[in-house]
C-alpha positions, -999 to 999 in steps of 0.1 A, spaced: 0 0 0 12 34 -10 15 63 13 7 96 3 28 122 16 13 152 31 3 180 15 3 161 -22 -34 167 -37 -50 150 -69 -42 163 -99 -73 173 -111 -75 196 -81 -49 220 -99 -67 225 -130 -68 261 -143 -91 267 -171 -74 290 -195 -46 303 -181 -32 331 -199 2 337 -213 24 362 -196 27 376 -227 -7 381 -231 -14 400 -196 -16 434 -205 -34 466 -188 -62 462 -207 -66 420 -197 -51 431 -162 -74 456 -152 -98 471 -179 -129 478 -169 -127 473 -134 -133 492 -107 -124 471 -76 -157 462 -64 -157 434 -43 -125 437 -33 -120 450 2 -87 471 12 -73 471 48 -53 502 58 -31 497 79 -21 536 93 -27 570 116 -71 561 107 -89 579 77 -109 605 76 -140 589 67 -162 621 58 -133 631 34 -151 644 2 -123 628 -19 -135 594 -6 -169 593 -15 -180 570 13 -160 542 4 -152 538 40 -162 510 60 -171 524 97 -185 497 110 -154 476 102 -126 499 115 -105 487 146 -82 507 165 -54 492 182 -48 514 218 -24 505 240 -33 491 277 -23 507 308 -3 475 308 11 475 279 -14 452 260 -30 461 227 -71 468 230 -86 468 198 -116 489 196 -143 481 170 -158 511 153 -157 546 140 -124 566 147 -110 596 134 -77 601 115 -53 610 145 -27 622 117 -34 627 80 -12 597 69 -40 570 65 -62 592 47 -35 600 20 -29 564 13 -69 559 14 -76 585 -10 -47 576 -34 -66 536 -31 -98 550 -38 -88 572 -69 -73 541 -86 -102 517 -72 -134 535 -68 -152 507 -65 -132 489 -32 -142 488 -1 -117 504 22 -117 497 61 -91 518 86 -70 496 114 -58 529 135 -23 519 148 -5 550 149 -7 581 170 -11 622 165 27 620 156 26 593 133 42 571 153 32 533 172 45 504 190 54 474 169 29 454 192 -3 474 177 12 469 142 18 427 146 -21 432 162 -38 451 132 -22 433 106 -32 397 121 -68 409 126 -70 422 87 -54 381 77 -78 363 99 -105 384 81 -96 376 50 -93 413 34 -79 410 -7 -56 440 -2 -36 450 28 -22 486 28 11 490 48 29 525 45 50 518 73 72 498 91 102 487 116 137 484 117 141 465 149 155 427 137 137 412 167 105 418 150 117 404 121 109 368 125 74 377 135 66 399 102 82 371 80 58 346 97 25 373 92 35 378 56 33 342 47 1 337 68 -11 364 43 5 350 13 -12 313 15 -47 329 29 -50 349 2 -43 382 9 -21 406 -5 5 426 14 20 458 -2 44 475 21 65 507 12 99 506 17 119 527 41 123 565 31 161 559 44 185 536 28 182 507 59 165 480 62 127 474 72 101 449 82 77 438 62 93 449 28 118 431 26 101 397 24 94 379 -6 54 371 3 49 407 5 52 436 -22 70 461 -17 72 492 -33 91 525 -36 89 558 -54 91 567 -94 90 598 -107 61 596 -128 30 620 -129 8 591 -141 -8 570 -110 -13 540 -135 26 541 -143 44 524 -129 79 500 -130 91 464 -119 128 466 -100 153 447 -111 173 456 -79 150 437 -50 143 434 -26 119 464 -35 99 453 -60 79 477 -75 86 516 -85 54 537 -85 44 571 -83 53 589 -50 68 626 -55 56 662 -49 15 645 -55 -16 658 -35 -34 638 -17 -68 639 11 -54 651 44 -70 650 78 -101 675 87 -114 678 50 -78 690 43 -47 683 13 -12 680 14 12 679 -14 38 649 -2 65 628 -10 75 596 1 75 556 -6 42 555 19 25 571 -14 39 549 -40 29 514 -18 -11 531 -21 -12 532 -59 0 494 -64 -23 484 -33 -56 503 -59 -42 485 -86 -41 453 -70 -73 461 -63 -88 462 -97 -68 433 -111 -89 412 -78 -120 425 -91 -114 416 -123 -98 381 -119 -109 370 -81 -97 337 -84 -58 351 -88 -37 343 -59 -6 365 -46 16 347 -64 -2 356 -97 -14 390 -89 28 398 -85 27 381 -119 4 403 -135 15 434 -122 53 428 -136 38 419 -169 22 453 -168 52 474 -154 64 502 -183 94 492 -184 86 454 -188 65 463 -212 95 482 -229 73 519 -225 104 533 -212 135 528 -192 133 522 -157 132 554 -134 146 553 -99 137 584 -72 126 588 -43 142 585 -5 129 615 16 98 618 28 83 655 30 50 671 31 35 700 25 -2 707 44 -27 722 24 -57 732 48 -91 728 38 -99 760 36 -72 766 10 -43 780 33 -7 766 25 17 755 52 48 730 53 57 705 77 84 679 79 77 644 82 97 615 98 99 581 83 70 562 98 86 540 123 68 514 146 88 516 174 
């Protein structure tokens, strides 16, 4: 009597009706015509302004969690509407919802009024958004403390083999964070580009992706804008159009979605030759009764 190994499945199981040729997968097959509905987004951030006109109530209130901090130190996550206690979450929101106006989008509040958290909140939101199963996970920040490291790399394949995409920016400094450099997530820093669709494959991982991020303007906190710069800008505009390739083609798994999106890069698609920027976050505040201000933003840190 034969044993059969664990994990082996039948082959019939693995059947794909008509896969497509890389070589076929172009915008148009990729994406055309959707709009991400369906397809629900976690942001993972400082909260979203949920009243923001530029988001045309694609907010999920009822869904949104926010991940406080104990008296002893635990994480309390607290189920319902919260405001945005920064601006950050609501830039990467609206920059989502342009590209996918059709997703749902759903805030996990894990940093504070100065856009900063502990790591513990972060580990906390994004195993809540794996075990319920959102399609897109939105992280524009990060750590550089190794002994987190072994925990994110364990999250990120959770994610990859339930399902769910992770796109993570890279770090604004040249150092190394956690989650992007893992292969099970996506991680993505800045182009120069002026086009949101554009955007470029990296042949120099472990960032993966190149996509717009520099001098754009974006939803702010209290109804505001701010012009900003930044890889937490570029990660939003792959998340949206991760977004519409899921609603388009539900049955794609990480593995594939990555797939799809390198077939569709400009410069794999020979548009034009890769373009490399970006390392310093910055942001100008626009307020939302039209008054212009700077500010200077850290690197979002989990600390």
């Amino acid at each position: 009597m034969t044993v059969t190994p664990a994990w082996a499945k039948a082959s019939a199981i693995l059947q794909h009706q008509h896969p497509p040729e890389l070589m076929h997968v172009t915008p148009q097959w990729a994406w055309g015509g959707a709009t991400g509905a369906g397809v629900r987004v976690a942001v993972i951030d400082s909260g979203i302004d949920a009243e923001h006109p530029a988001l045309e109530g694609c907010i999920d209130q009822s869904a949104a969690v926010c991940f406080e901090l104990g008296a002893d130190g635990e994480v309390v996550p607290a189920t319902g509407p919260h405001t945005d206690a920064y601006g950050h979450g609501t830039a990467c929101a609206s920059i989502i919802h342009q590209l996918a106006p059709g997703a749902t989008i759903t805030s996990l509040r894990v940093l504070g009024s100065n856009n900063t958290g502990k790591v513990g909140q972060f580990v906390a939101a994004l195993a809540w958004a794996i075990d319920h199963g959102y399609d897109v996970i939105n992280l524009s920040l990060g750590t550089r403390l190794r002994d987190w490291a072994l925990t994110f790399h364990e999250l990120c394949d959770r994610a990859y083999f339930g399902n769910s995409l992770v796109v993570t920016a890279a770090n604004n400094r040249n150092t190394p964070s956690y989650p992007s450099l893992y292969a099970s997530a996506l991680s993505v820093a800045c182009n120069t580009t002026a086009d949101p669709f554009r955007y470029h494959a990296n042949p120099q991982p472990p960032t993966e992706f190149l996509a717009r991020g520099i001098d754009i303007e974006v939803a702010w906190r209290d109804l505001g804008y701010s012009r900003v710069t930044g890889n937490s800008f570029a990660a939003p505009h792959l998340a949206g159009i991760a977004a519409l390739i899921r609603s388009k083609h539900p049955g794609l798994r990480p593995f594939q979605l990555k797939s799809a999106l390198w077939a569709c890069a400009a410069n794999v698609r020979g548009d034009e030759p890769l373009d490399v920027a970006g390392r310093v976050s910055r942001t100008r505040t626009i307020a939302a009764v039209g008054a212009r201000g700077t500010a200077t933003t850290a690197a979002i840190r989990a600390r």
